[in-house]
Z-matrix of the N, CA and C atoms (Angstrom, degrees):
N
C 1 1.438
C 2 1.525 1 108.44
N 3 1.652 2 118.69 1 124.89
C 4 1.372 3 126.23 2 172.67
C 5 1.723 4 106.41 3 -97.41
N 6 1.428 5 99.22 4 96.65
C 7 1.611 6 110.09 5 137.76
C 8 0.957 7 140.94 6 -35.23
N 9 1.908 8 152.23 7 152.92
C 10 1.302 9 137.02 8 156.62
C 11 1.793 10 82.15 9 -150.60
N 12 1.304 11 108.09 10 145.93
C 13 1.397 12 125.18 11 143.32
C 14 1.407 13 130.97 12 -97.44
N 15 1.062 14 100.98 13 140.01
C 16 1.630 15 110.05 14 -159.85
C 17 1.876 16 107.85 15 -120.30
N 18 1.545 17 110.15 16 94.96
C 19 1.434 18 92.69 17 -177.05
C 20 1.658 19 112.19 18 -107.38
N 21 1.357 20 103.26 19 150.77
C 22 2.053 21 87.57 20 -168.48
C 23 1.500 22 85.40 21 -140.36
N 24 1.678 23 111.45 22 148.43
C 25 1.278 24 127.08 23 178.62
C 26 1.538 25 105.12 24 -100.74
N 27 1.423 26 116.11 25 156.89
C 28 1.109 27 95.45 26 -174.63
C 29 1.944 28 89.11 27 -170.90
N 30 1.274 29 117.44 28 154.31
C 31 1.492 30 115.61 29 157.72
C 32 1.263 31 147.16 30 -156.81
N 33 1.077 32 107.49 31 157.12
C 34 1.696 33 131.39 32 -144.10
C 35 1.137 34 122.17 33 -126.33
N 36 1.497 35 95.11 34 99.93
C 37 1.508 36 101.14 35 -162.25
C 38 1.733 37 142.02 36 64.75
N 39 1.623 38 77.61 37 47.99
C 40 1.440 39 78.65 38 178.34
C 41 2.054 40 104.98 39 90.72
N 42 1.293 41 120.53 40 -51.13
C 43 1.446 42 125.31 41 169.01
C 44 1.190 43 130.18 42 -94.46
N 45 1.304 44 103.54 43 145.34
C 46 1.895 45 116.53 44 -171.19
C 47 1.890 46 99.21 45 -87.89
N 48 1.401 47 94.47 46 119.20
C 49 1.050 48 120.30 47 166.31
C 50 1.931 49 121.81 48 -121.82
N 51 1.393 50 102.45 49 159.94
C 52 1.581 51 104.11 50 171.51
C 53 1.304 52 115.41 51 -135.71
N 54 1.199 53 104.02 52 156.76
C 55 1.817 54 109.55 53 170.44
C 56 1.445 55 114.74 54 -147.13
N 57 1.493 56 117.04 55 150.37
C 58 1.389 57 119.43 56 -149.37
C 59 1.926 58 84.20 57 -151.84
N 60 1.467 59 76.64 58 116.65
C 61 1.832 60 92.85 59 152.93
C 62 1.350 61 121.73 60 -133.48
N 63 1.196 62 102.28 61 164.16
C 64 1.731 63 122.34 62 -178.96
C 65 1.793 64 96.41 63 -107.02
N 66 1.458 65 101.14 64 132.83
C 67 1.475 66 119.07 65 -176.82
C 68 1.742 67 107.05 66 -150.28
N 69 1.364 68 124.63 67 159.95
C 70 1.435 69 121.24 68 173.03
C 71 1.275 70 113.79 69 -69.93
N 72 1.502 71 123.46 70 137.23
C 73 1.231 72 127.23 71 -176.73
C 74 1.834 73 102.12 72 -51.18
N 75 1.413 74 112.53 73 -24.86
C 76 1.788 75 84.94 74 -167.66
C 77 1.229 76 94.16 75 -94.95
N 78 1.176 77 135.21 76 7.45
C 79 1.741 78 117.69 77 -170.60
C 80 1.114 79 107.13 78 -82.79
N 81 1.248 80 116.38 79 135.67
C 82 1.948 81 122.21 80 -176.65
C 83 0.828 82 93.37 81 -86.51
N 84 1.342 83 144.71 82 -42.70
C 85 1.588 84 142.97 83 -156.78
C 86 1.475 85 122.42 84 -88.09
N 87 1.141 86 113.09 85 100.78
C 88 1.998 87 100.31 86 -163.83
C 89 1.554 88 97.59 87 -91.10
N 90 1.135 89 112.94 88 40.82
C 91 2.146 90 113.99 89 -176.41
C 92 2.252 91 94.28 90 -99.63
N 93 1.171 92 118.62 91 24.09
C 94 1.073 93 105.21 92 -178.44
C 95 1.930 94 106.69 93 174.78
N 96 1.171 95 96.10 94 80.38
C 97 1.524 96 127.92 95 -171.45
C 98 1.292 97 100.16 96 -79.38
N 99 1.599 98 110.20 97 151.26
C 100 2.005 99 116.91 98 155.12
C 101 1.189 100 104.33 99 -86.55
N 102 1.992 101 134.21 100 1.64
C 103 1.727 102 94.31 101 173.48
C 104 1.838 103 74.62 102 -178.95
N 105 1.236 104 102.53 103 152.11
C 106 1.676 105 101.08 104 179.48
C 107 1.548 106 97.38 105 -176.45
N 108 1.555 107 96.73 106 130.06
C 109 1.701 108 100.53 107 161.71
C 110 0.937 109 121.65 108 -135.00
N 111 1.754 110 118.41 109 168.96
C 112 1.653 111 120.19 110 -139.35
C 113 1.679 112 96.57 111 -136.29
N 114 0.928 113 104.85 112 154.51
C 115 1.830 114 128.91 113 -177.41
C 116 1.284 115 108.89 114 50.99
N 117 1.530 116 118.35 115 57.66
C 118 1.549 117 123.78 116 160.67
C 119 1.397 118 115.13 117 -51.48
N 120 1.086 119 147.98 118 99.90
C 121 1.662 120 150.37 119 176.38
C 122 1.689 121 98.44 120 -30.48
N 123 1.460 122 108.85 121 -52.28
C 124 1.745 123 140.19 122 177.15
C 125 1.021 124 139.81 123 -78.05
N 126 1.733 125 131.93 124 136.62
C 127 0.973 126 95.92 125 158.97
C 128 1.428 127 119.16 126 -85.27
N 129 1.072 128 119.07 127 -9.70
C 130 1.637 129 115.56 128 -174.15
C 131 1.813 130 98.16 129 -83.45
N 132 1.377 131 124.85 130 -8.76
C 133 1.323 132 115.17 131 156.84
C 134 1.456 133 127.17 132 -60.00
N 135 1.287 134 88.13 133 -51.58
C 136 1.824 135 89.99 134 178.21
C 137 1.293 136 115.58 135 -76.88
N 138 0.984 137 125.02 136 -38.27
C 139 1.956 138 126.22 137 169.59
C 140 1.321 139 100.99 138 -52.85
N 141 1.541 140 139.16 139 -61.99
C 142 1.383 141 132.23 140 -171.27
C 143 1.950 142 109.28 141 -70.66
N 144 1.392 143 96.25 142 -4.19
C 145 1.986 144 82.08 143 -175.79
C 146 1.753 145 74.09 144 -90.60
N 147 1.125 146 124.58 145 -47.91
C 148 1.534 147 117.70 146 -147.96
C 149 1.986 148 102.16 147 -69.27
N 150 1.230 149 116.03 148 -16.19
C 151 1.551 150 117.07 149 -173.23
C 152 1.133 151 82.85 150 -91.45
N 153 1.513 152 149.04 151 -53.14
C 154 1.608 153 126.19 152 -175.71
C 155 1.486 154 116.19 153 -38.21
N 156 1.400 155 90.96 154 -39.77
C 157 1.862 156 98.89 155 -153.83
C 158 1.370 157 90.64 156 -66.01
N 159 2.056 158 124.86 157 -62.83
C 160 1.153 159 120.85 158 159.96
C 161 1.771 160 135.96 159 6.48
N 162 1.055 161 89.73 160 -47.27
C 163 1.600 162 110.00 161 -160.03
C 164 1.246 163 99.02 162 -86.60
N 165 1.522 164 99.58 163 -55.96
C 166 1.845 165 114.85 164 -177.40
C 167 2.006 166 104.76 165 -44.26
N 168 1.682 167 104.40 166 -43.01
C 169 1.132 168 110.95 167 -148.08
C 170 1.515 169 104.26 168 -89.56
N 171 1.679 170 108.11 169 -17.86
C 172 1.756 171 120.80 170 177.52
C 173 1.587 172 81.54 171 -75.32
N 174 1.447 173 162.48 172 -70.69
C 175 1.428 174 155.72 173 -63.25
C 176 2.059 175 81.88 174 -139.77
N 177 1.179 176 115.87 175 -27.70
C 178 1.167 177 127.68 176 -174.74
C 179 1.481 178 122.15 177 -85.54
N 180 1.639 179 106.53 178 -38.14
C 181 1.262 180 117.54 179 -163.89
C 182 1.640 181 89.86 180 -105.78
N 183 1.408 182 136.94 181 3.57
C 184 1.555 183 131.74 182 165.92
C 185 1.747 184 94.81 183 -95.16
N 186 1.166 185 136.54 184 -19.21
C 187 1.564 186 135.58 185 177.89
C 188 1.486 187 105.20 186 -77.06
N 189 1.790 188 121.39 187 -17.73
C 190 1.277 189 118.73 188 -147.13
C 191 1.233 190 136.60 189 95.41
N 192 1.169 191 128.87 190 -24.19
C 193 1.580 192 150.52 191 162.45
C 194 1.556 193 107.24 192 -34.88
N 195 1.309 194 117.83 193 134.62
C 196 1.738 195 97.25 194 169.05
C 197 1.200 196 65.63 195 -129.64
N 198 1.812 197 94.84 196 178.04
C 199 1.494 198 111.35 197 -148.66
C 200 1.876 199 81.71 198 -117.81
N 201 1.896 200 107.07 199 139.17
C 202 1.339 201 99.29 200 167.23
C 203 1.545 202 121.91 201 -116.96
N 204 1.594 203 92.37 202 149.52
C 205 1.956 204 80.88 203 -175.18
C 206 1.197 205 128.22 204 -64.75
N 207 0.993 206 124.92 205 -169.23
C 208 1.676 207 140.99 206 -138.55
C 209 1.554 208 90.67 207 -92.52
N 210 1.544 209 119.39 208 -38.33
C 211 1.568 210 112.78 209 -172.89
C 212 1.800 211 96.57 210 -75.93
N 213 0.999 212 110.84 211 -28.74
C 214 1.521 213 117.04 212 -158.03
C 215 1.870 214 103.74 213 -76.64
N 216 1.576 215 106.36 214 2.09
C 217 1.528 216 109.08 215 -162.41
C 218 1.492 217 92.62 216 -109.79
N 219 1.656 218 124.40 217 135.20
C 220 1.281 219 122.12 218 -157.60
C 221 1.787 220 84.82 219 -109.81
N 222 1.476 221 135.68 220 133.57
C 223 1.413 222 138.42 221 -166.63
C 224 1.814 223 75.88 222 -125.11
N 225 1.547 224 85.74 223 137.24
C 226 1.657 225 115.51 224 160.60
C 227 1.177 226 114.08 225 -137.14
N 228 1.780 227 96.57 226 131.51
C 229 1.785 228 102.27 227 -165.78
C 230 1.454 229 86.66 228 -100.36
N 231 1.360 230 92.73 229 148.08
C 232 1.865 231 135.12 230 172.08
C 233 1.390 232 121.88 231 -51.69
């Protein structure tokens, strides 16, 4: 499986923020990621949350684990 991280600057309200997701290298479409986070102050914030996840997601996929996307993740509120 080919990974890519994707980090983009961007701002909101007046402040510079970033966000960085992990998506398959062949997917053209970045509207549906396995993992992405939002309002990095940094860019070296969002590159270092997104190389953890990396790591998390190599440490997963040597157990067998494949990683599922973001639509594929069922959220239950509290």
């Amino acid at each position: 499986m080919k990974l890519k991280v994707r980090v983009v600057h961007y701002c909101c309200q007046g402040v510079d923020c970033w966000y960085a997701d992990i998506d398959d290298a062949d997917d053209r479409q970045p509207d549906d990621p396995y993992w992405y986070v939002d309002g990095c102050r940094t860019q070296s914030e969002a590159l270092a949350a997104a190389c953890t996840q990396l790591a998390a997601l190599d440490q997963a996929l040597a157990a067998g684990d494949y990683p599922t996307r973001l639509s594929g993740t069922t959220f239950f509120a509290a």
